[in-house]
C-alpha positions as CSV (number, residue, x, y, z in Angstrom):
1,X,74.3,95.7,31.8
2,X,72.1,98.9,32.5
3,X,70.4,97.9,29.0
4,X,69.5,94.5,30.0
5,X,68.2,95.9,33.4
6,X,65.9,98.3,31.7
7,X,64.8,95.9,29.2
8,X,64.1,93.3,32.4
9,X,62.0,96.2,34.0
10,X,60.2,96.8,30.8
11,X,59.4,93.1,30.6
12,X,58.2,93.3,34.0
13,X,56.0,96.2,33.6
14,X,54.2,94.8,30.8
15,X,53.9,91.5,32.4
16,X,52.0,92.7,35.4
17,X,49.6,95.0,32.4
18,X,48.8,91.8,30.6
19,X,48.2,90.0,34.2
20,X,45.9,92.9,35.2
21,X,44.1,93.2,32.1
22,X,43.5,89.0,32.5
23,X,42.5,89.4,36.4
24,X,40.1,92.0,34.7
25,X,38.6,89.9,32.1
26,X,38.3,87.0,34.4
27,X,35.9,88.8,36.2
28,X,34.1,89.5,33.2
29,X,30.2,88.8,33.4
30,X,28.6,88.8,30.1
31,X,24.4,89.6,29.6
32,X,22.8,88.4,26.1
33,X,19.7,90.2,25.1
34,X,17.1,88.4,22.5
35,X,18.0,89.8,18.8
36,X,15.9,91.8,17.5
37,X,14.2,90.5,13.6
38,X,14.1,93.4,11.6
39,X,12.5,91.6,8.6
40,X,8.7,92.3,9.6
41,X,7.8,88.8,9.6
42,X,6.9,87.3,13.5
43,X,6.9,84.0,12.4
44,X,10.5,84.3,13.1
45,X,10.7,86.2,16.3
46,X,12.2,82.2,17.5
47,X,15.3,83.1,16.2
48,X,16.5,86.1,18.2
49,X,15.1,84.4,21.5
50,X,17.3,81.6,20.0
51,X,20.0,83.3,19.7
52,X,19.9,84.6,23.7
53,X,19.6,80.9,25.0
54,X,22.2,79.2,22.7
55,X,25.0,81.9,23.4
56,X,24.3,82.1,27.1
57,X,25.2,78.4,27.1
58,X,27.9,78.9,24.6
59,X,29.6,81.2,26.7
60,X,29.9,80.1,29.9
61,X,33.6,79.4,29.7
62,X,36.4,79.3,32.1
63,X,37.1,83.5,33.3
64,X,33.6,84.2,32.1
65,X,30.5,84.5,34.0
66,X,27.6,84.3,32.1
67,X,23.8,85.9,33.3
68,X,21.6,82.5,31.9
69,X,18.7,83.4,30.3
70,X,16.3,82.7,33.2
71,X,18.3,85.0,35.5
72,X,18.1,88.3,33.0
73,X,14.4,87.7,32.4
74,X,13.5,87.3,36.3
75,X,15.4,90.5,37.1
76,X,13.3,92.1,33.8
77,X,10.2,91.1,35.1
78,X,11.0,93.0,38.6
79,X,12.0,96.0,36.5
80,X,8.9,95.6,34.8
81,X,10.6,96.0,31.7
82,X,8.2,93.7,29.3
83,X,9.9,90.7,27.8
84,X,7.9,90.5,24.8
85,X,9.1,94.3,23.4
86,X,13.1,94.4,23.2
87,X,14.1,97.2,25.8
88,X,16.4,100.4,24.3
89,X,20.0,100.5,24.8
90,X,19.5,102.7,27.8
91,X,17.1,100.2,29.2
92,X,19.4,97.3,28.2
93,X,22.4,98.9,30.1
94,X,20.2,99.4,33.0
95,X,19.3,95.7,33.5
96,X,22.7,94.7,32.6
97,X,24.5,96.6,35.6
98,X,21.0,95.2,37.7
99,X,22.5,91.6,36.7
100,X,26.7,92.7,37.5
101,X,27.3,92.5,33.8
102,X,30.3,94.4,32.7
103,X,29.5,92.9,28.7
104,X,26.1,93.1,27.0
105,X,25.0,91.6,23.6
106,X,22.7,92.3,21.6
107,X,22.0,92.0,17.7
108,X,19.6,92.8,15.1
109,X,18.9,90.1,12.1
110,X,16.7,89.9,9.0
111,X,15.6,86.6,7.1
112,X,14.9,86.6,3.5
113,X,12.3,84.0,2.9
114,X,12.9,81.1,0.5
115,X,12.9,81.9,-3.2
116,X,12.8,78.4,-5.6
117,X,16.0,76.7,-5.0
118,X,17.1,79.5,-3.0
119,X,17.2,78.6,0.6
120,X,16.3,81.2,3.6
121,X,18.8,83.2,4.5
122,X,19.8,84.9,7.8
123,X,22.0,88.1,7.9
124,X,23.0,89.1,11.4
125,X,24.8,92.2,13.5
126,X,25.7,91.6,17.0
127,X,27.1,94.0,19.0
128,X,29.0,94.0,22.4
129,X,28.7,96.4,24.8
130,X,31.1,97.8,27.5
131,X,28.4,98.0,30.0
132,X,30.7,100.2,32.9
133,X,31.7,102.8,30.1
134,X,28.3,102.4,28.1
135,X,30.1,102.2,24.4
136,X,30.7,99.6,22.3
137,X,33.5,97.0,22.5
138,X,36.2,98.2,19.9
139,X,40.2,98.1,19.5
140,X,42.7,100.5,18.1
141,X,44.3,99.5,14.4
142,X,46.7,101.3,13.2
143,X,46.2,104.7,15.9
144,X,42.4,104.6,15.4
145,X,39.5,103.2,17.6
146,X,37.6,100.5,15.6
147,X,34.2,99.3,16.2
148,X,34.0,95.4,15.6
149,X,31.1,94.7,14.7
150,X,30.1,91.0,13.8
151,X,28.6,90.7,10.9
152,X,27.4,87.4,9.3
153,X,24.9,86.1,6.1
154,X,24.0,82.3,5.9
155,X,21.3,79.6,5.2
156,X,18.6,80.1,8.2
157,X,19.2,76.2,8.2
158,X,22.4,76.8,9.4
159,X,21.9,78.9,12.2
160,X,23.8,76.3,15.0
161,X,26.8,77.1,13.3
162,X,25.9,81.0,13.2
163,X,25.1,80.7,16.6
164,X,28.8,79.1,17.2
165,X,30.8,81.6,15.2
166,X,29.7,84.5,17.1
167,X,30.0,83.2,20.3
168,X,33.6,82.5,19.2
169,X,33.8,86.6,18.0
170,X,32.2,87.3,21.1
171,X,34.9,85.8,22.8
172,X,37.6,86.6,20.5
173,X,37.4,89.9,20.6
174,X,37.4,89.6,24.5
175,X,40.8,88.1,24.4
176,X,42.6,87.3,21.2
177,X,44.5,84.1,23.5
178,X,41.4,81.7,23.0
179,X,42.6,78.2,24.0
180,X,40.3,77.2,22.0
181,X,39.2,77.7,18.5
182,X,36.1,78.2,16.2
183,X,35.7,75.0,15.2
184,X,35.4,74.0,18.2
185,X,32.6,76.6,19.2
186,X,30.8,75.2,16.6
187,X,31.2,71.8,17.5
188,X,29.7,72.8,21.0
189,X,27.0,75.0,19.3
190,X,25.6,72.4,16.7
191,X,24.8,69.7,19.5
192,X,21.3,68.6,17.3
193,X,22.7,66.7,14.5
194,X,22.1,68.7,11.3
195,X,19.4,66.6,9.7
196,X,17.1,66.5,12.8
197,X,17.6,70.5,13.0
198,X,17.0,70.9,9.1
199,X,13.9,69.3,9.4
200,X,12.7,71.1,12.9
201,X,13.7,74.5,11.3
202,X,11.4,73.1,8.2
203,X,8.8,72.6,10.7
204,X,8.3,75.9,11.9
205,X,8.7,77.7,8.3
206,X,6.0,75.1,7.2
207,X,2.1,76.5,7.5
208,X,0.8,73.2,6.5
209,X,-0.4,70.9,9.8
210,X,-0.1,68.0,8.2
211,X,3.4,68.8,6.3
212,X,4.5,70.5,10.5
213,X,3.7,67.5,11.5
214,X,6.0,65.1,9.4
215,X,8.8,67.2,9.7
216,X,8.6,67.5,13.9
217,X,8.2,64.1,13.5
218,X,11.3,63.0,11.3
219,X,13.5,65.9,13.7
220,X,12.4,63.6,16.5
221,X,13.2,60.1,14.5
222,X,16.4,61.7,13.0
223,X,17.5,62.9,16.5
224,X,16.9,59.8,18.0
225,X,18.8,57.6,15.3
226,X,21.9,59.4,16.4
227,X,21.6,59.7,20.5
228,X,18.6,57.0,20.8
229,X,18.7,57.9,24.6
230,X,17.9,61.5,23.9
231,X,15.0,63.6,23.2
232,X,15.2,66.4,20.3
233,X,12.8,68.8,22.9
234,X,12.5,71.8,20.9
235,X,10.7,69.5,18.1
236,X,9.0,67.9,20.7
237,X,7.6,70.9,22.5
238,X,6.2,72.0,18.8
239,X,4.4,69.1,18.1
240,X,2.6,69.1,21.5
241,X,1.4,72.2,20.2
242,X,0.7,71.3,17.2
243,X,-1.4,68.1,18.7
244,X,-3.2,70.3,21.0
245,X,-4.5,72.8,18.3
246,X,-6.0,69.8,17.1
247,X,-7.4,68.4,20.0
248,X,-5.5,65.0,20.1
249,X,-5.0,65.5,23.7
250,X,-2.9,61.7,24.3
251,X,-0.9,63.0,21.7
252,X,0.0,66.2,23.2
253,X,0.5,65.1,26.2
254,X,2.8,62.3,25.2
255,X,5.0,64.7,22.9
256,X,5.0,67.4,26.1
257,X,6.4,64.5,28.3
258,X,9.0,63.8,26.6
259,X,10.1,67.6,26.9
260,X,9.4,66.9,30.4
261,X,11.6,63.8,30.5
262,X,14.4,65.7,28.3
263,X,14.5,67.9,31.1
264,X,14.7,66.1,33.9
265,X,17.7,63.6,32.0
266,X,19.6,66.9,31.4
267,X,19.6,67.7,35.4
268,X,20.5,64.6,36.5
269,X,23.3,64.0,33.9
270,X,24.4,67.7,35.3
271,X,23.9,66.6,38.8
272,X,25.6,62.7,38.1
273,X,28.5,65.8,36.3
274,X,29.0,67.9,39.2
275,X,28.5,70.8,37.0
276,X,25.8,73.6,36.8
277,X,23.0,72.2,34.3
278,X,22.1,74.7,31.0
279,X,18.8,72.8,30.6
280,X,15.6,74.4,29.5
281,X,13.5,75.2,32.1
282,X,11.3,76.9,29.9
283,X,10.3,74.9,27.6
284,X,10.0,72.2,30.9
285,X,7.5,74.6,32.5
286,X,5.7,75.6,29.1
287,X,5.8,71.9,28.5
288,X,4.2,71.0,32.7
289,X,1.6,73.8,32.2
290,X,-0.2,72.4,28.8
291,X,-0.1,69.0,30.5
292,X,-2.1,70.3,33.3
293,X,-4.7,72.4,30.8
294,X,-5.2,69.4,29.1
295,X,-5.9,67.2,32.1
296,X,-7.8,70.1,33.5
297,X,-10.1,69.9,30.3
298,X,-10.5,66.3,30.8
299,X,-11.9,66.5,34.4
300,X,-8.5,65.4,35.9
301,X,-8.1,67.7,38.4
302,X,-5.8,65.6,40.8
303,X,-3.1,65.1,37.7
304,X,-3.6,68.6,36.9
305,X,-3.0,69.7,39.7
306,X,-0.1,67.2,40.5
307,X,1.4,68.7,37.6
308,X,1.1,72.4,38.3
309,X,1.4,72.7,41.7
310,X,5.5,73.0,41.3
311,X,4.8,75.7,38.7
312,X,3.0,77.9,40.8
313,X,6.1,80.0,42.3
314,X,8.0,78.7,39.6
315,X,6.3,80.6,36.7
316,X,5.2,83.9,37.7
317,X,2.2,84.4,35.6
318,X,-1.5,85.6,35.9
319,X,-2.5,82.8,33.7
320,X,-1.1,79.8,35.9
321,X,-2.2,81.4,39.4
322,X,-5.6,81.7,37.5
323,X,-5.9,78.0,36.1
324,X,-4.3,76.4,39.5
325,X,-7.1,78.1,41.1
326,X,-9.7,77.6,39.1
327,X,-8.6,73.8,38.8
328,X,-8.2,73.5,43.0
329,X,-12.1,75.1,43.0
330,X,-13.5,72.8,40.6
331,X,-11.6,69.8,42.4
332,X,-13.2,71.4,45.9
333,X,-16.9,71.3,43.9
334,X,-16.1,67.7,42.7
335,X,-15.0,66.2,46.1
336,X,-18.3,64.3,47.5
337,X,-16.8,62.1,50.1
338,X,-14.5,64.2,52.2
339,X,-15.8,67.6,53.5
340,X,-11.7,68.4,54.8
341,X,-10.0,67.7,51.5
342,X,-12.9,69.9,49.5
343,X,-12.3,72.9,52.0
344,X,-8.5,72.6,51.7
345,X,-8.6,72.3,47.8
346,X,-10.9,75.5,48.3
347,X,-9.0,77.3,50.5
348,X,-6.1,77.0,47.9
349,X,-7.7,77.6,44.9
350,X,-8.8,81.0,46.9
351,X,-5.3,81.4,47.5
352,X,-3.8,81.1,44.4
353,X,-7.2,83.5,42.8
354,X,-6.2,86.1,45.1
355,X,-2.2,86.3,43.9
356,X,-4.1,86.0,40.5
357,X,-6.2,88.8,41.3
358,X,-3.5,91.2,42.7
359,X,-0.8,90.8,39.9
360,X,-3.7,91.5,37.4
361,X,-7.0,93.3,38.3
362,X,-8.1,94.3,35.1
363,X,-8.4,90.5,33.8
364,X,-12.3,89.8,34.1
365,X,-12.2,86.5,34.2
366,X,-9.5,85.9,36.8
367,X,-12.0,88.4,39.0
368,X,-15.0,86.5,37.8
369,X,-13.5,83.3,39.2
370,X,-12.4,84.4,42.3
371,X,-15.8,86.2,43.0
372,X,-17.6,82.6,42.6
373,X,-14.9,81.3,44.7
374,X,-15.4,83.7,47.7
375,X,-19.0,83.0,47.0
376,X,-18.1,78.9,47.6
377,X,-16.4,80.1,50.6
378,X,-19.6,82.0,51.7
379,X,-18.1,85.7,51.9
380,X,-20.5,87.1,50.1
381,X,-19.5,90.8,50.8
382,X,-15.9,90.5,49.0
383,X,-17.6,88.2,45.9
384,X,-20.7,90.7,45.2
385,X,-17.2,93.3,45.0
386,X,-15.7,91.6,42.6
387,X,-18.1,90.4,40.5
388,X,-19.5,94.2,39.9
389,X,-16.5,95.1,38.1
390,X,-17.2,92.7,35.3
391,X,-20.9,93.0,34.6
392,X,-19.7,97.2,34.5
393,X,-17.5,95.6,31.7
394,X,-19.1,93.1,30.5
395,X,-23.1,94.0,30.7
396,X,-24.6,91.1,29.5
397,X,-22.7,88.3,31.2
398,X,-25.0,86.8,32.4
399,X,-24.0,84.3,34.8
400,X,-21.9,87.1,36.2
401,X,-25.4,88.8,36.9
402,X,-26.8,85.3,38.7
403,X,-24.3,84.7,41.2
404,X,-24.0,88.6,42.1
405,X,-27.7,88.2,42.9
406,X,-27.4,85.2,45.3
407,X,-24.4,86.6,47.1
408,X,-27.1,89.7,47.5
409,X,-29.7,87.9,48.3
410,X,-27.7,85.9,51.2
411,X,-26.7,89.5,52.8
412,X,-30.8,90.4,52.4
413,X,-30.4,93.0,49.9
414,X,-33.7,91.8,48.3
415,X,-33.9,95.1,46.1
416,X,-30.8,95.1,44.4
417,X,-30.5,91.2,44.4
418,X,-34.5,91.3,42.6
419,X,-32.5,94.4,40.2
420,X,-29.9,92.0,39.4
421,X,-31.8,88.7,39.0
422,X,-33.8,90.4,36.3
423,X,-30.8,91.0,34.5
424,X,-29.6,87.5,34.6
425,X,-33.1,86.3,33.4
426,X,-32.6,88.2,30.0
427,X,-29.2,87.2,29.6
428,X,-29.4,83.3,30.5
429,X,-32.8,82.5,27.9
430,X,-30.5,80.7,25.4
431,X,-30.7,76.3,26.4
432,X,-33.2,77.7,29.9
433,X,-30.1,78.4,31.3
434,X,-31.4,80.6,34.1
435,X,-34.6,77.9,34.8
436,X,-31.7,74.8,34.9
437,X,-29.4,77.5,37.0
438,X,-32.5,78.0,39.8
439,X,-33.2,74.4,39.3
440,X,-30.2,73.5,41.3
441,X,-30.1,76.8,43.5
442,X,-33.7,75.9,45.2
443,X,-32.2,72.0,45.3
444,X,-28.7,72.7,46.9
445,X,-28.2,76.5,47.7
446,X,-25.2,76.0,45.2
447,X,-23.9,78.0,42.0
448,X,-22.0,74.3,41.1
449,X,-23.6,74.4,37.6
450,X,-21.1,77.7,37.0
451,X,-17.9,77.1,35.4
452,X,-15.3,78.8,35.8
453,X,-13.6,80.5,33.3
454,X,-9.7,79.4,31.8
455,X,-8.4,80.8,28.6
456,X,-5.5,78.8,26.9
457,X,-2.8,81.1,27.1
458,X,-0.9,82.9,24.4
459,X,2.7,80.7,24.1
460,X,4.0,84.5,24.3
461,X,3.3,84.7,28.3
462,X,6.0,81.7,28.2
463,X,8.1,84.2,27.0
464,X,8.1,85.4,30.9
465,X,10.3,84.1,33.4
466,X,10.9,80.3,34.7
467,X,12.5,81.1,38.4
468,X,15.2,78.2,38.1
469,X,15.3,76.1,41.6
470,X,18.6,76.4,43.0
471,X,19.8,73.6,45.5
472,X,21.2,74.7,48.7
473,X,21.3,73.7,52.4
474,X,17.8,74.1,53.7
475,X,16.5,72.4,50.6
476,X,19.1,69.8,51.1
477,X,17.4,69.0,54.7
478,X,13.6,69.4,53.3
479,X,14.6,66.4,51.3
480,X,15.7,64.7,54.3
481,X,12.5,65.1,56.1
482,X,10.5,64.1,53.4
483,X,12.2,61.0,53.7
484,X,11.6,60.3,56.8
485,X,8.1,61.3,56.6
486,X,7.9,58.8,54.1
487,X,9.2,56.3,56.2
488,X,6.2,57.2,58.9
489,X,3.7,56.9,55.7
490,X,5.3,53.4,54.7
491,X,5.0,51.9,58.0
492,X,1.6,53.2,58.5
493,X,0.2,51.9,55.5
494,X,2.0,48.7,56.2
495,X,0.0,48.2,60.1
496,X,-3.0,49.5,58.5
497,X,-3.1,52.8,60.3
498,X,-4.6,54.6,56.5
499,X,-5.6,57.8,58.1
500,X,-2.5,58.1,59.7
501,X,-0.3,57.4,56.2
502,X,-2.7,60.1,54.6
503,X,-1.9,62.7,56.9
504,X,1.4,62.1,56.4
505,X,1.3,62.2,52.7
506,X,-0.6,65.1,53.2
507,X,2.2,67.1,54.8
508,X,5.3,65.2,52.1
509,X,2.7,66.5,49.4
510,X,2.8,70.3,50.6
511,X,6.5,70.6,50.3
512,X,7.1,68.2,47.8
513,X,4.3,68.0,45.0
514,X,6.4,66.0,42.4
515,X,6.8,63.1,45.4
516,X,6.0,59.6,42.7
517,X,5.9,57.8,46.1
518,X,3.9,59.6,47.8
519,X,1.2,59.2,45.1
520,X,2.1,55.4,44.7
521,X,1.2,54.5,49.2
522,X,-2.1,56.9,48.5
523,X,-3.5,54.6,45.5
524,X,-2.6,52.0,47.1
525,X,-4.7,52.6,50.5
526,X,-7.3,54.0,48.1
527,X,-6.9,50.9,46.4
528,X,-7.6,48.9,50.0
529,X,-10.5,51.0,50.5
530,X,-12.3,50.0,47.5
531,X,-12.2,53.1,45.8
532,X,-10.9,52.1,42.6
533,X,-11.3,55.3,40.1
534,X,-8.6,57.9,42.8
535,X,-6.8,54.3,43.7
536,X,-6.1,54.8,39.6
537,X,-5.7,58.6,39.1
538,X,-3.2,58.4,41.9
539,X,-1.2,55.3,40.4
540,X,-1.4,57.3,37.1
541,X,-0.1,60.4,38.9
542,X,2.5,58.3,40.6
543,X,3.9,57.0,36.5
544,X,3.4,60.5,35.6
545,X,6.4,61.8,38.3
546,X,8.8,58.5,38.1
547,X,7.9,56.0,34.9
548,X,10.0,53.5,37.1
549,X,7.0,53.0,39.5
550,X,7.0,49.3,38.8
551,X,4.2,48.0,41.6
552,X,1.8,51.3,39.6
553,X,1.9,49.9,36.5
554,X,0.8,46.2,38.3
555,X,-1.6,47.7,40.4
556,X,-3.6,49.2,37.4
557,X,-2.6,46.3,35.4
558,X,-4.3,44.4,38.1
559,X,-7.6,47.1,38.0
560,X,-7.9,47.0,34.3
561,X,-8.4,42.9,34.2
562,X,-10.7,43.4,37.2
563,X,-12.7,45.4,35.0
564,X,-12.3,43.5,31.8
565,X,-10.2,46.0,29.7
566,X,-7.6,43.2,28.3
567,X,-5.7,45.8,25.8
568,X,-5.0,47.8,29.3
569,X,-3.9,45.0,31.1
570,X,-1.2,44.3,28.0
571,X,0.3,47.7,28.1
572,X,0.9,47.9,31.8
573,X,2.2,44.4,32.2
574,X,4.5,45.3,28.9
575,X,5.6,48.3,30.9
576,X,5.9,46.6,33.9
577,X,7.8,43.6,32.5
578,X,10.6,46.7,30.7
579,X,11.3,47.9,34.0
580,X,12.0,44.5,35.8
581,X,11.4,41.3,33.9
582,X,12.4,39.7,37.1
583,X,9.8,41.2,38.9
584,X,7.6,38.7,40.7
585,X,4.2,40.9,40.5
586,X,5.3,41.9,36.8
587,X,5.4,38.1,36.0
588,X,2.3,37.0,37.8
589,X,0.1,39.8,35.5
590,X,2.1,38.8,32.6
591,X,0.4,36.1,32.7
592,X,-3.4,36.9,33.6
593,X,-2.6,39.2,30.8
594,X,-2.1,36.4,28.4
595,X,-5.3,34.6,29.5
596,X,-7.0,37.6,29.4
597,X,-6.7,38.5,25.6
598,X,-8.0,34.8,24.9
């Protein structure tokens, strides 16, 4: 009897050590680090920051809580620990107690290139980290403390399933009572069907733009064959790229949309779920912001800034403050008709040049903008301080030199504004560039003839953080009140009162940028008013936000046969008839579309 009693006690003890080691675990919180390539090639740098977005999806299992990507780079970038240098282990371990994480992973990997009928190959170590006690996760065999490393060698082209088997050590060596097993970790992991990924994965390892190009290509088509209702994104996002090198700026933009789209189907399959989506918002922002270069490029400054607007607090980089408010200015220059909407797009581009200014004020060109800005906005004082910093770098810039003489000249420092004219005089000879520059000063007073200056960006800076948009209670009753201003704008428009719908669209605009409706009522009074090129930017805008905008696509339909364009008129009633073939309006242009192309 007293055995049986001690052996019940015994039973007992261990039972409540295994219970608190699993209370322990459960509150596990796990951090993944990029892996570091140790093969001296940067054309593969993709994989590590591969590797740290495909395990902090993989991981997020029940007992585990799992830092996403987004969050560890957003609490890096207020460390100001760079993201494009992989931080030391005592750096790592400091952002990983900043996060909560008690685990930390991290790995190093090399890639032998293809040789003949030898494919490339990936050999991996990843390592996990104890972050409390800062040593590595190990157990005891046989009385002694083993490391466990994991250790893997396969074809590049295989990498899902890498990615799968050591998120599955990763969590094995957590807790050796997995409900689950490898197989299906790799299951989970290989989510783009192998053919579509062999050819992506060809696609980047391929130098040839032509040979890129069919590959990104066939990963999309072989993608699609499988989940037609999908979007293969990462292959996607490469072939914008690839477009926009080249200049074939419809093509780019169409291949970033669908990354766009891809992005937006993921959080509303989450939200439709009731789960917490893993979608990219990187490659959505990266994506949004080459969208809006592009239509910056093309003079479309209400699209581009439609489109990266929602970035702005989103994506905290130099590069997008810089081009949102260089983009807002130029609108503010182009704006003819309405002195209150060109001082509103000024003050904001202003604004946005300023953050610009602050988080970088070494960058010349963001100063050089905002100088012509403050200059727009007639403070000469603070332009003529900024712009002397970049002719003291940049000495022979010389339309740096003309505009920091007019902003002299306005505050009647006729020396030093005669000193600095005669500068710009040598360095604007090439194509009379100063004479065609003082042409329009003695016309208009104005330095409009100035562009302002936007660099495409490095794809590195997208490296940075994407700030993902979490929904809560006070963003749960914004949505509400846009609603109802929307309502206001809708009955408006409908009695006539335009002004009155404008304002209002005005204010649903400032909170909620991406509003497809909103964009929709402002073509159409701009439509009413005769004013038939920002009647079609906004319907554009308003397709751009919500494809399912059936009365956009008939109201261009409708301005394209007004202005003889029958192909036009085809492709929007052919869109308009997909969305609803029922659809009165859709029918009637069907129609004028078929007696148009006759």
């Amino acid at each position: 009897m007293l055995k049986r009693i001690v052996y019940l006690l015994v039973i007992a003890v261990l039972a409540g050590s295994i219970s608190s080691v699993r209370a322990q675990r459960a509150t596990d919180t796990v951090m993944v680090l990029p892996f570091e390539n140790t093969s001296g090639k940067p054309e593969f740098n993709w994989v590590g920051e591969s590797f740290a977005l495909a395990l902090s999806d993989l991981l997020r299992v029940p007992a585990l809580n799992v830092i996403s990507n987004s969050e560890r780079k957003a609490i890096q970038l207020r460390l100001r620990i760079p993201l494009t240098n992989l931080p030391s282990l005592a750096t790592s371990l400091k952002l990983a107690r900043e996060t909560g994480a008690t685990l930390l992973v991290s790995g190093k990997y090399n890639i032998v290139p293809a040789q003949g009928d030898t494919a490339a190959t990936l050999n991996l170590t990843a390592k996990i980290v104890r972050v409390n006690e800062g040593r590595f996760l190990s157990e005891v065999v046989d009385g002694r403390q083993i490391q466990r490393d994991i250790i893997l060698n396969d074809a590049l082209g295989n990498l899902q399933t890498m990615q799968g088997q050591v998120a599955y050590q990763i969590l094995y060596q957590r807790d050796k009572a997995l409900p689950f097993s490898q197989n299906q970790l790799i299951e989970a992991a290989t989510k783009v069907p192998a053919r579509a990924f062999e050819a992506y994965i060809k696609g980047l390892l391929t130098p040839a733009a032509e040979a890129r190009e069919n590959y990104f290509r066939n990963a999309l088509r072989l993608y699609q064959e499988v989940s037609p209702e999908g979007t293969f994104a990462d292959a996607a996002l490469e072939l914008g790229h690839l477009y926009l090198g080249q200049r074939k700026f419809p093509e780019a933009v169409d291949s970033f949309e669908r990354v766009i789209n891809a992005n937006t189907q993921c959080k509303e399959r989450s939200k439709s779920e009731g789960r917490i989506g893993q979608c990219n918002d990187e490659s959505y922002a990266e994506a949004s912001f080459y969208i809006g270069l592009i239509k910056w490029q093309q003079s479309n400054y209400e699209q581009a800034l439609a489109v990266l607007r929602p970035l702005a607090e989103d994506l905290k980089l130099t590069s997008v403050y810089n081009t949102l408010g260089a983009i807002a200015v130029q609108a503010a220059r182009a704006e003819k008709k309405n002195d209150g909407k060109s001082a509103a797009l000024l003050k904001e581009g202003l604004d946005l040049l300023k953050k610009a200014a602050e988080s970088s004020p070494e960058d010349l060109n963001v100063r050089f903008n905002y100088g012509v800005a403050l200059f727009l906005q007639e403070d000469f004082l603070e332009s003529a301080a900024q712009l002397r910093p970049v002719i003291a770098a940049r000495p022979t810039d010389g339309e740096a030199y003309y505009v920091l003489s007019k902003a002299l000249q306005q505050q009647n420092d006729t020396t030093a504004a005669a000193a600095v004219d005669n500068q710009a005089r040598t360095y604007l000879t090439v194509g009379n560039r100063y004479a065609n520059l003082e042409k329009e000063w003695t016309k208009s007073k104005s330095v409009n003839d100035v562009p302002l200056r936007v660099e495409q960006p490095q794809r590195k800076d997208f490296v940075s953080v994407v700030l993902s948009r979490r929904t809560s209670a006070p963003v749960q009753a914004a949505v509400s009140e846009t609603e109802g201003l929307l309502v206001q704008a809708r009955t408006y428009y409908k009695n006539g009162n335009d002004d009155e719908a404008m304002a209002i669209l005005r204010r649903v605009l400032a909170g909620e940028p991406m509003s497809a409706e909103s964009y929709l009522i402002l073509g159409k009074i701009h439509l009413r008013r005769g004013d038939l090129d920002q009647a079609m930017s906004s319907f554009k805008t308003a397709i751009f936000w919500d494809n399912r905008q059936i009365d956009a696509h008939v109201s261009l339909g409708k301005i394209y046969l007004e202005r003889g364009d029958c192909l036009q008129v085809k492709n929007y009633s052919a869109s308009a008839m997909e969305i609803d073939s029922n659809n009165p309006d859709a029918i009637a242009l069907q129609r004028q579309a078929e007696r148009c192309s006759k």
